[in-house]
C-alpha positions as CSV (number, residue, x, y, z in Angstrom):
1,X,0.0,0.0,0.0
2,X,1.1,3.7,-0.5
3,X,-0.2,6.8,0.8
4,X,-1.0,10.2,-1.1
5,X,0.8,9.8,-4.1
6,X,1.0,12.1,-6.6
7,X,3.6,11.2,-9.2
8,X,2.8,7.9,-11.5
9,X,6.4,8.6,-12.5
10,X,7.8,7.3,-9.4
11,X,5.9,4.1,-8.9
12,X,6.0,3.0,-11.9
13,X,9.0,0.6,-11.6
14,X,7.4,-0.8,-8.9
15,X,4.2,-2.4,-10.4
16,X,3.2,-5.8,-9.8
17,X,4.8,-7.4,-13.3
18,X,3.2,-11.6,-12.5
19,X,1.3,-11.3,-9.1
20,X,0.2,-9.1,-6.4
21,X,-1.4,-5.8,-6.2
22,X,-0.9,-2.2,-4.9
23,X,-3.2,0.0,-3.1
24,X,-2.5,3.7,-3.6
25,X,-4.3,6.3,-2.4
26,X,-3.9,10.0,-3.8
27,X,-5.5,13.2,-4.0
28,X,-4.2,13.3,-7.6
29,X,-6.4,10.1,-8.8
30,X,-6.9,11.4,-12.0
31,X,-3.1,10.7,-12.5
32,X,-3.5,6.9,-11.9
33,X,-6.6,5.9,-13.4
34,X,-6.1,6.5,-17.1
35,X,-2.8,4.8,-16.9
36,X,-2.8,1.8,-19.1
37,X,-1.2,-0.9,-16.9
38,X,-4.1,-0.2,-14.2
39,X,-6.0,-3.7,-13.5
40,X,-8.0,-3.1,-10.8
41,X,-10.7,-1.3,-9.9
42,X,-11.5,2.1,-7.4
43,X,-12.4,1.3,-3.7
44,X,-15.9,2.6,-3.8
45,X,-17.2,5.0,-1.3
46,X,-18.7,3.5,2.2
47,X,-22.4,3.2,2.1
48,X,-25.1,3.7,4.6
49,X,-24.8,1.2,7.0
50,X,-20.9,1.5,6.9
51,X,-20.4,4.9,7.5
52,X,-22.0,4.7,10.8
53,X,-20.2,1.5,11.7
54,X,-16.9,3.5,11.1
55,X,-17.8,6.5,13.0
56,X,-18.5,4.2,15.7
57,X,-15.3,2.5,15.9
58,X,-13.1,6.6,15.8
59,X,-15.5,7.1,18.6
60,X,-14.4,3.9,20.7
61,X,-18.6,3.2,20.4
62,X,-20.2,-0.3,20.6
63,X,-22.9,-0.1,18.2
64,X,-24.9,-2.8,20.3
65,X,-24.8,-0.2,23.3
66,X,-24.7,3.1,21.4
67,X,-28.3,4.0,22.6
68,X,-26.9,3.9,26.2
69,X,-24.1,6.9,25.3
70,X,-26.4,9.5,23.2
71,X,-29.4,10.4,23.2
72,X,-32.4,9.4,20.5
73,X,-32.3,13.0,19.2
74,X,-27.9,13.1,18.9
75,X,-28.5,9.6,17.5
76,X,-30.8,10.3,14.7
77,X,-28.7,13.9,14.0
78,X,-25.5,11.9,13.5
79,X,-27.6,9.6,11.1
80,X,-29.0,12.2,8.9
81,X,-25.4,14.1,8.7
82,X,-23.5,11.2,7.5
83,X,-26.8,10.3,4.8
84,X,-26.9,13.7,3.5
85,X,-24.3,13.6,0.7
86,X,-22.3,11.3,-1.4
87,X,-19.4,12.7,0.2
88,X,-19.7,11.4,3.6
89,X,-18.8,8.5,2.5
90,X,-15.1,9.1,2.0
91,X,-13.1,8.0,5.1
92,X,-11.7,11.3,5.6
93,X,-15.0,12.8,5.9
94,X,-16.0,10.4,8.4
95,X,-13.2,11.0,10.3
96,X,-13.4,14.6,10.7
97,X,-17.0,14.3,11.9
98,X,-16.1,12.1,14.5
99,X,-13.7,15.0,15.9
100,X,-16.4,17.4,15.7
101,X,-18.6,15.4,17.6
102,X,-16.4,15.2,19.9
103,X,-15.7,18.5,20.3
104,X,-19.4,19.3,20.8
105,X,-20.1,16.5,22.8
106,X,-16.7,17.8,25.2
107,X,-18.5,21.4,25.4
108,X,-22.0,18.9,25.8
109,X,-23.4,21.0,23.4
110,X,-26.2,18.8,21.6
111,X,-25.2,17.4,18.3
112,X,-28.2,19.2,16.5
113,X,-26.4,22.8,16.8
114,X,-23.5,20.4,14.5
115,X,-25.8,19.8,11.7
116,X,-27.1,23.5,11.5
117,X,-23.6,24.7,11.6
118,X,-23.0,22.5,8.8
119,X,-26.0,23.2,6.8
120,X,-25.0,27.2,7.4
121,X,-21.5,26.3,6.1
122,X,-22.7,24.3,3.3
123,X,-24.7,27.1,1.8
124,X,-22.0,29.2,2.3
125,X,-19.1,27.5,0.6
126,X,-19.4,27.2,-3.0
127,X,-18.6,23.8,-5.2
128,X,-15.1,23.4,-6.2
129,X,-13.8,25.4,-10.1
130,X,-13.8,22.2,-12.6
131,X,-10.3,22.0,-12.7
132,X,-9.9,21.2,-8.6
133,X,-11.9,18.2,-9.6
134,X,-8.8,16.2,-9.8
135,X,-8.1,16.7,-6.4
136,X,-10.6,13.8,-5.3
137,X,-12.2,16.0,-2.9
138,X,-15.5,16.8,-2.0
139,X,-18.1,19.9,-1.5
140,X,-18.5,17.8,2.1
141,X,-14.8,17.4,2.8
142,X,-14.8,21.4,2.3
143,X,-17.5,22.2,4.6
144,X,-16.2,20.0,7.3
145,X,-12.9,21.9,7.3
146,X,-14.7,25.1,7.5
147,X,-16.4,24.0,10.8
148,X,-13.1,22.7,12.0
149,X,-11.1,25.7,11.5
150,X,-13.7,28.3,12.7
151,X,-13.8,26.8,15.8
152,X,-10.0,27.2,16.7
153,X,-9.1,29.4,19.1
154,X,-7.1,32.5,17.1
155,X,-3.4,30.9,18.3
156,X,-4.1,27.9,17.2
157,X,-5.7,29.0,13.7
158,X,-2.2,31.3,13.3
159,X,0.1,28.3,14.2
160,X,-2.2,26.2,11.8
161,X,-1.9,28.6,8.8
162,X,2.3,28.6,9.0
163,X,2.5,24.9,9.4
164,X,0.2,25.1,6.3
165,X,3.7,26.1,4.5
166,X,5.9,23.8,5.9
167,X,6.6,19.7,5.0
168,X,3.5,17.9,6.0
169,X,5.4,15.1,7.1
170,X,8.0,16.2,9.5
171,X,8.0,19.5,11.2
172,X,10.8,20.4,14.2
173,X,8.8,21.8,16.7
174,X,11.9,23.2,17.6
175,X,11.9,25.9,14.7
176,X,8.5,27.8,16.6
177,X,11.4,27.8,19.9
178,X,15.0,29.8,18.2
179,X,17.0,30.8,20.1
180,X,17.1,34.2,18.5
181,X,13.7,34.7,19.5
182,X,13.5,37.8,17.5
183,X,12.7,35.8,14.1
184,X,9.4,35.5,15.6
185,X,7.3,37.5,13.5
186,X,4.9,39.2,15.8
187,X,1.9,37.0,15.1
188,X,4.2,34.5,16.6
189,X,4.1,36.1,20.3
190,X,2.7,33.2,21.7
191,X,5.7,31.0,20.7
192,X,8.2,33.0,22.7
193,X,9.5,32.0,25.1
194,X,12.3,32.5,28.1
195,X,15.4,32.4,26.8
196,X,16.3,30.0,29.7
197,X,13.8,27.9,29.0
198,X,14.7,27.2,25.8
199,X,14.5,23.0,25.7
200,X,10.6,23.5,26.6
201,X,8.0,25.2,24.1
202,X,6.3,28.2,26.0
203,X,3.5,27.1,27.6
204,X,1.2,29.1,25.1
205,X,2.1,27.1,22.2
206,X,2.1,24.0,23.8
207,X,-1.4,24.9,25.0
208,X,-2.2,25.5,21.0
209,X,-0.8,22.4,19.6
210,X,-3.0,20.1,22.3
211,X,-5.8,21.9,20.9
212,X,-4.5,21.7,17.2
213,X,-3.9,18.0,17.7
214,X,-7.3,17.4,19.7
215,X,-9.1,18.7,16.7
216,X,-7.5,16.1,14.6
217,X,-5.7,18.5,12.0
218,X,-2.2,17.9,13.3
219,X,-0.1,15.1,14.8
220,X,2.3,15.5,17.9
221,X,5.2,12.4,17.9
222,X,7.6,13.0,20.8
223,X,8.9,16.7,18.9
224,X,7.9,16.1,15.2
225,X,4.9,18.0,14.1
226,X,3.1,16.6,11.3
227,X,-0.1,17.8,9.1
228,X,-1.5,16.3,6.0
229,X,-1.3,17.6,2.7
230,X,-5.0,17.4,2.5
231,X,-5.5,20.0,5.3
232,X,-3.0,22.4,3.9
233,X,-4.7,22.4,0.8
234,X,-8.1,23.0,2.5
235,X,-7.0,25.7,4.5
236,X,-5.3,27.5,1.8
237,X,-8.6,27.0,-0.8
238,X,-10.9,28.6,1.8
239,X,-8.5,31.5,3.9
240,X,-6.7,32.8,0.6
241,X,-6.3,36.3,1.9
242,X,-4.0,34.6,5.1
243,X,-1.4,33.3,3.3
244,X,1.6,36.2,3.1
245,X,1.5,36.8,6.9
246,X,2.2,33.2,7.0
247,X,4.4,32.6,4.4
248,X,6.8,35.3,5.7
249,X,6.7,34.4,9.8
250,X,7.7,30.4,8.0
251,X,10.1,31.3,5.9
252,X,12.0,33.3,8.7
253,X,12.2,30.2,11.0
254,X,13.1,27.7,8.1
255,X,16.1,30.4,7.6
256,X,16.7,30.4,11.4
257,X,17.1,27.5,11.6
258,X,18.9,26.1,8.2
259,X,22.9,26.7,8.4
260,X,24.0,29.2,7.1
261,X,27.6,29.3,4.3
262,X,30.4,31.6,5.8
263,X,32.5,33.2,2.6
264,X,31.5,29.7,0.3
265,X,32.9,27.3,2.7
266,X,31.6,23.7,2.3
267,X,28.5,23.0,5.0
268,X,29.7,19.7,5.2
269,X,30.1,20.2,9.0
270,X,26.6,20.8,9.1
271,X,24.8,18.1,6.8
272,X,23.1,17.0,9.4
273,X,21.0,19.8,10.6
274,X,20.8,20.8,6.6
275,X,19.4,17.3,6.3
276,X,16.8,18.2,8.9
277,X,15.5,21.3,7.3
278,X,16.4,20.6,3.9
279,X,12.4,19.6,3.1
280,X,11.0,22.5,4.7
281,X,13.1,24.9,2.3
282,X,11.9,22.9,-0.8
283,X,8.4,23.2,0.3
284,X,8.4,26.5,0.8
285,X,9.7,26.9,-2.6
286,X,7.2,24.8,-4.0
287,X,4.2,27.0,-2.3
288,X,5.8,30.1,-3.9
289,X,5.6,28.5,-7.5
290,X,2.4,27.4,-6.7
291,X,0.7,30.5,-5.4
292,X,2.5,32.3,-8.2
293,X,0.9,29.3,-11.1
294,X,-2.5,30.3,-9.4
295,X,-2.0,33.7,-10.1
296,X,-1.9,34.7,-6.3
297,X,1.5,35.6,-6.1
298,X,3.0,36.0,-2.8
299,X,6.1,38.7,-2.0
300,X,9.4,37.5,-1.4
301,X,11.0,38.9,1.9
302,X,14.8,38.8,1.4
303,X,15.4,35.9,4.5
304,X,13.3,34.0,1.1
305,X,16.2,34.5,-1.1
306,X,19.2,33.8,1.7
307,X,17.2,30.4,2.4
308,X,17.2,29.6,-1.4
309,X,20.7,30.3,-1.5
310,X,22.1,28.5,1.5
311,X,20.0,25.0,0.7
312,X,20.3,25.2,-2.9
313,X,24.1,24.9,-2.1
314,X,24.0,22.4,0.1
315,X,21.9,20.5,-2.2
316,X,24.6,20.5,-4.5
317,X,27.4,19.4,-2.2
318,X,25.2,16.1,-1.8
319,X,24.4,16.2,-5.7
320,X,21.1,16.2,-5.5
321,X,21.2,18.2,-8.8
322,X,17.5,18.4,-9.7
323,X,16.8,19.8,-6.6
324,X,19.0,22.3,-6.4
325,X,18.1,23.6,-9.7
326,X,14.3,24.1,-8.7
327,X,15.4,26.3,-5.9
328,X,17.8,27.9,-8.0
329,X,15.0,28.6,-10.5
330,X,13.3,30.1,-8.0
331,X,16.2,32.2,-6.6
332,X,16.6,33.2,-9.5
333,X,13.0,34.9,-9.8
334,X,13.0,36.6,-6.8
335,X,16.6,38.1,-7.0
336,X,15.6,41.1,-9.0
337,X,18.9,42.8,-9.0
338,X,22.0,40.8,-11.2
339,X,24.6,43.0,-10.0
340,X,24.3,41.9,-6.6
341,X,26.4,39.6,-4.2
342,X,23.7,37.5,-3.6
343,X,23.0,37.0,-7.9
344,X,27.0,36.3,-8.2
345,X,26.2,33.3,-5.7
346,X,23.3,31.9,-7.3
347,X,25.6,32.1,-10.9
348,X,28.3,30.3,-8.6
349,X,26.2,27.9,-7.7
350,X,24.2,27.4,-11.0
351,X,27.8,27.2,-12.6
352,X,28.8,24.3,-10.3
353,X,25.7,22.5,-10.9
354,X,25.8,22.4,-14.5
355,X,29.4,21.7,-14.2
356,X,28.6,18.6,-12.4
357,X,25.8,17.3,-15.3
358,X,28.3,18.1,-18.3
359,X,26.5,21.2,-18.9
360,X,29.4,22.8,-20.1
361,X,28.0,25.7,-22.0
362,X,25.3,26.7,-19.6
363,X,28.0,26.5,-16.5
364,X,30.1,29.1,-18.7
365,X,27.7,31.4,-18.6
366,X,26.7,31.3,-15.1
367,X,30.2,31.3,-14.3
368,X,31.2,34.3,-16.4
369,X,28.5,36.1,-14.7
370,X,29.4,35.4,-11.3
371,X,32.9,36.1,-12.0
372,X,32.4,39.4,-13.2
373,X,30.4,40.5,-10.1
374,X,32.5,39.5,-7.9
375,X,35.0,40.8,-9.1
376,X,33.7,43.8,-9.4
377,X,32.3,44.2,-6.1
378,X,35.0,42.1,-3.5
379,X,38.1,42.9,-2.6
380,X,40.6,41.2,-4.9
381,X,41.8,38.7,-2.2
382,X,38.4,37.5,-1.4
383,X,37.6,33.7,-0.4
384,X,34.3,33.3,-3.0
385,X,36.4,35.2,-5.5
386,X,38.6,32.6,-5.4
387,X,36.0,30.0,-5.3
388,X,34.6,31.6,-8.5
389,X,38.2,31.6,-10.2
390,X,38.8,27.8,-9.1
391,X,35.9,27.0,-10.8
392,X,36.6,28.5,-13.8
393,X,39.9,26.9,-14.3
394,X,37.7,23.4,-13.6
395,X,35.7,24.4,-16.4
396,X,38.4,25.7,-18.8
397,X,40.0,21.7,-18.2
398,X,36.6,19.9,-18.9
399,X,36.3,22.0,-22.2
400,X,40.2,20.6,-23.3
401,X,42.0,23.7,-22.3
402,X,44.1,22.5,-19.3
403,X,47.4,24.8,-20.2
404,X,45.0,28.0,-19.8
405,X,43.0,26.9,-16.6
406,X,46.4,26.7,-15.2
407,X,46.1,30.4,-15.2
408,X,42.8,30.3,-12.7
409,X,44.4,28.1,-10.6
410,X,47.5,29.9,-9.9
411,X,45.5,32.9,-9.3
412,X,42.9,30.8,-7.0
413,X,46.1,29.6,-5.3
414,X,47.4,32.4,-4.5
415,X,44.6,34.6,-2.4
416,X,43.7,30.8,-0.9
417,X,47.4,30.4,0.4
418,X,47.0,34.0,1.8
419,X,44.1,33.4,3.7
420,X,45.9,30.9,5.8
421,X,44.0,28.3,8.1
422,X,40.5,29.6,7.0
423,X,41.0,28.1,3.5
424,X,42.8,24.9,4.2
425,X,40.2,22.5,2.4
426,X,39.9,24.8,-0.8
427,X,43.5,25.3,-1.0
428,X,43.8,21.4,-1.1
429,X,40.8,20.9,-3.6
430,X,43.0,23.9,-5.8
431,X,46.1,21.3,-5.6
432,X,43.9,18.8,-6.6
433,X,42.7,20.5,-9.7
434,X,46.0,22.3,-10.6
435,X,47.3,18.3,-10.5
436,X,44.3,17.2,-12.7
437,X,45.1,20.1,-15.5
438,X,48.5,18.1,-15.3
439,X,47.8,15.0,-15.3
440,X,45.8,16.2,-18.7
441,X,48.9,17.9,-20.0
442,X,50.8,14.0,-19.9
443,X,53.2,16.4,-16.6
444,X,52.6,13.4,-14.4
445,X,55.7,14.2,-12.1
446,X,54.7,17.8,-11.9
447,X,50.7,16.4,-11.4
448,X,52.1,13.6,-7.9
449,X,53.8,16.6,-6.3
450,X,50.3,18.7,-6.7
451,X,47.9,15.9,-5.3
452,X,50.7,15.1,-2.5
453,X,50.1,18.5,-1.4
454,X,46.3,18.0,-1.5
455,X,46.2,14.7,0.1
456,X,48.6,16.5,2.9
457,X,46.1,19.2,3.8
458,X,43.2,17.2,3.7
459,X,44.3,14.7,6.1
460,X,45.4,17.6,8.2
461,X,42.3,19.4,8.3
462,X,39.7,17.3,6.9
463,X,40.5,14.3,8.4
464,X,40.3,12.0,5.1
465,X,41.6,9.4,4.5
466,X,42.1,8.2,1.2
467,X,42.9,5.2,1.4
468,X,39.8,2.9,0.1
469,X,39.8,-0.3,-1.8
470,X,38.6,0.2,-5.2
471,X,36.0,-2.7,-5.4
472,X,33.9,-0.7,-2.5
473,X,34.1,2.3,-3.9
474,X,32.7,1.7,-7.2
475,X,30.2,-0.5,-5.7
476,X,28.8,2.1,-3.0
477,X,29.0,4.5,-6.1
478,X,27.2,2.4,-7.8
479,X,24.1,2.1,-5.8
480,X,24.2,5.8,-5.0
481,X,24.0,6.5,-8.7
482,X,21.5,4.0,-9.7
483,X,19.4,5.5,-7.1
484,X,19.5,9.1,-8.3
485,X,19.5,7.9,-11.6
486,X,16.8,9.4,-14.1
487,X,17.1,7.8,-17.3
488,X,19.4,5.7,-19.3
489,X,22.3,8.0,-20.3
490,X,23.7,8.4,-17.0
491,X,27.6,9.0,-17.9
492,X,28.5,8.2,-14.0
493,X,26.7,4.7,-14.3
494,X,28.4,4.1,-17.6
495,X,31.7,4.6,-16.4
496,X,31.2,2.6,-13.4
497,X,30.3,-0.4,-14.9
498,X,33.1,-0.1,-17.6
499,X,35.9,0.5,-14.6
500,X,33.9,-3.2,-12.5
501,X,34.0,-4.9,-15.6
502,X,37.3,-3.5,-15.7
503,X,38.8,-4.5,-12.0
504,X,36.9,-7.9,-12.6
505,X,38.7,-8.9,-15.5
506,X,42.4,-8.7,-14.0
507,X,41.4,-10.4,-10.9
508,X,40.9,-13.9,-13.0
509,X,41.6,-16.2,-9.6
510,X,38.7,-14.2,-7.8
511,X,36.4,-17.2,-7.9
512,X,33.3,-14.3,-7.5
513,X,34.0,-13.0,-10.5
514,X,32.2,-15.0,-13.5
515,X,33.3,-14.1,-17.0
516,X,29.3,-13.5,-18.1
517,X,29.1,-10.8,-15.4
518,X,32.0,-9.1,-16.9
519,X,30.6,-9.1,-20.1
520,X,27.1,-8.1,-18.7
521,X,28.7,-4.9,-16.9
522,X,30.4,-4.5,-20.1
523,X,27.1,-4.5,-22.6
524,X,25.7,-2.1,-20.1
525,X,28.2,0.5,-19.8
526,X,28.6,0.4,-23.8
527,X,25.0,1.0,-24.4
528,X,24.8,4.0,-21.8
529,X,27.4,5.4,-23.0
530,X,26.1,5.4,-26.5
531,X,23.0,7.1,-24.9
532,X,24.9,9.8,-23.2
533,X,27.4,10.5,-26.3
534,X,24.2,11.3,-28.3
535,X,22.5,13.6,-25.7
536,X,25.3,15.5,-24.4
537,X,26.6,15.3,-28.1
538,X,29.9,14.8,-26.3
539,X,33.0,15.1,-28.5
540,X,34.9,11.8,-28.2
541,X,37.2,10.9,-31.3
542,X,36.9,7.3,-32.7
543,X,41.0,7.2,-31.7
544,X,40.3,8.0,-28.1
545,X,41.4,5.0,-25.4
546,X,38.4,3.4,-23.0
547,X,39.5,5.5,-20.6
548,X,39.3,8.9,-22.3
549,X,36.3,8.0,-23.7
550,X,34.3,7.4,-20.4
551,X,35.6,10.3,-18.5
552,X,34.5,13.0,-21.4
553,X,30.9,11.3,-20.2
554,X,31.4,13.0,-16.6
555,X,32.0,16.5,-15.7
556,X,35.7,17.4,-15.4
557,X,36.7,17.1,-11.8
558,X,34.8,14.0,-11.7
559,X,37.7,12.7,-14.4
């Protein structure tokens, strides 16, 4: 089974291909049921006689002994509600009516004053726009929300409406507690809190998420916060005019809280908290595009665009490529001014990115651009103008110039060597490129002495050690990029397969190694790399040796 799915794309390598079956449930149905390997058939809506039987069970009721806990009146209310429409039928519209019942039943209001307050709600919310249709709602699911929300106290609706813009799945309850307190946008008073009692959630917030949770529109696992997408979407479809308040107290706290790059210095100290907030940064960015597809545009404030930039980086130090270029598209449309610092760092970034993919021509340009700001606007022995410059020279190798990027690199060198300690690890990754454009050059003596000197400061301030058996390696890089593969012409793949058939061929006595897996890996990498050759249209001469050949599939400093 699997759970509010919305991309057909994904599962697809997963159907059933002899036996077995898959449930999916999603608000996108339409997606699924036109698809031409679908078998089965819809779960149909719960009838009458079902409906109640659920509602009994959410409400811990024994329907032999429900006449004992309500009243005749309550009972036949609670029977006409869930008869009234189609739509009480879906599961999620059973289960919201049990919560209000509760609710009224906790305040012992009778269960009569529910049905009128629906039937006022009903009349007052209008059907869904034709194209919402494929959101397998309902007119009744709608309504139901309605009740729910105008019943929360006005905390608890604010807290609701910012975790409305935040990953449905896992929310830190820790980001509505920073310890610069002043992030908290001022319809966030409630959430502050002593700044000596910083462990704890104020005791006004924890107040609103019992009542948040009680009313069954949020979960509470020991400090995870949780909401389905369903809600969300509700909320937004019926409070449209609350959405900027909320959008810029979130996007404070996501920034808050998401670590921050000092001069472009790796964050690899801090993958782990990126990791944490890493989904609530994309799903911010994915509101923004769609608000702005609706046509209900929402206003950037610049902690928006410092967010974008910090995870779109990080997302490219763990190459998650894909990713980082939807944030950087969106970066890209809220930085208004290209002769900025901030611009220069998105074109960095962008630069590096396409670097990575073989995207030579679009990483010159981004590249060029970012280079020309910077240097315009930092001091000529700056850290990220260096960065910038190293990265030029990278590129300037990959496009078969290696005796001119030698020029960027001694330049990159030379400010990194004068910032001392600071820029250890770049000067060592400049060693290691400057050793590359040798290597490229056939100056192999001239390329040992550059990665000795790399290898030196990384084990000195990075702590590597580079001393891994080869069979490993390519097997753990294996499965990483068959997992974040997209397609067929995956140059990585290719190349990996070509160096195990490789390694597997001059270890004949390794009894694991079986002559038809060598030719296997070998078929494989050959008909990748035919696919990447003709997509990237990469220049490889019919003369060029295996091993040429396979790295002008890769980026250069993958090489």
């Amino acid at each position: 089974m699997t759970n509010d799915e919305e991309n057909i794309n994904l599962l697809e390598p997963y159907w059933p291909q002899s036996s077995g079956a898959i449930l999916i449930t999603s608000r996108s149905w339409v997606n699924f049921n036109f698809d031409p390997e679908r078998k089965g058939a819809t779960v149909e809506l719960f009838n009458g006689f079902e409906r109640l039987e659920v509602l009994y069970r959410l409400l811990d009721w024994d329907a032999t002994t429900v006449d004992e806990k309500i009243s005749k009146d309550d009972l036949e209310t609670i029977k006409t509600l869930l008869l009234e429409k189609q739509g009480f039928g879906l599961g999620l519209a059973i289960q919201l009516t049990s919560s209000l019942i509760r609710a009224h039943r906790s305040r012992e209001a009778p269960l009569q004053d529910l049905l009128e307050t629906y039937q006022r709600h009903s009349r007052n919310i209008p059907d869904r726009p034709p194209h919402d249709k494929m959101l397998n709602t309902s007119h009744v699911v709608d309504v139901l929300y309605s009740i729910a929300f105008a019943a929360l106290s006005p905390h608890a609706r604010t807290l609701l409406n910012v975790l409305c813009l935040l990953s449905p799945d896992v929310t830190q309850e820790a980001i509505f507690n920073p310890k610069n307190q002043d992030v908290l946008s001022p319809m966030l008073d409630f959430c502050k809190q002593d700044v000596r009692r910083l462990a704890t959630l104020a005791p006004e917030l924890q107040v609103v998420v019992r009542e948040l949770r009680d009313a069954a529109l949020v979960k509470r696992e020991a400090r995870i916060l949780s909401i389905h997408r369903v809600v969300q979407e509700a909320f937004f479809y019926l409070h449209i005019d609350e959405r900027q308040s909320a959008f810029d107290a979130a996007v404070r706290l996501i920034d808050e809280a998401f670590p921050k790059q000092i001069h472009g210095r790796p964050l690899h100290s801090a993958w782990e908290r990126c990791e944490t907030y890493i989904q609530e940064a994309l799903f911010l960015a994915g509101k923004f595009e769609d608000f702005l597809k609706q046509g209900q545009p929402l206003t950037a404030v610049p902690e928006f665009s410092e967010l974008l930039k910090n995870a779109a980086w990080y997302l490219f130090e763990v190459g998650e490529h894909r990713e980082s270029k939807l944030l950087l598209k969106t970066a890209f449309s809220v930085c208004k001014d290209e002769e900025s610092l901030l611009y220069a760092h998105l074109c960095n970034t962008a630069g590096v990115v396409d670097f990575e993919l073989n995207h030579l021509p679009m990483c010159r340009q981004s590249l060029e651009k970012a280079l020309e700001v910077r240097r315009k606007l930092l001091e000529p022995d700056h850290e990220e103008l260096a960065n910038t410059i190293n990265n030029m020279g990278n590129l300037v190798s990959a496009e078969g110039n290696p005796e001119e990027a030698m020029k960027y690199f001694r330049d990159a060198k030379e400010i990194r060597q004068r910032l001392g300690e600071d820029s250890a690890v770049p000067l060592a990754v400049t060693y290691q490129c400057t050793g590359r454009a040798l290597v490229l050059q056939g100056k192999f003596d001239d390329a040992m002495e550059q990665y000795e000197k790399a290898e030196s400061l990384a084990v000195q301030y990075a702590g590597i050690n580079t001393v891994v058996a080869a069979r490993r390696n390519l097997e753990r890089a294996f499965e990483i990029g068959d997992f974040r593969r997209t397609g067929l012409d995956d140059g990585n793949l290719a190349r990996i397969l070509w160096r195990q058939a490789a390694i597997m061929s001059e270890s004949p006595f390794d009894p694991s190694f079986q002559p038809r897996d060598i030719a296997d890996k070998r078929s494989q990498a050959r008909i990748m790399r035919q696919a990447v050759e003709k997509n990237i249209q990469a220049k490889i001469d019919a003369h060029d040796s295996d091993d040429v050949a396979y790295d002008k599939l890769l980026c250069g400093y993958f090489r």
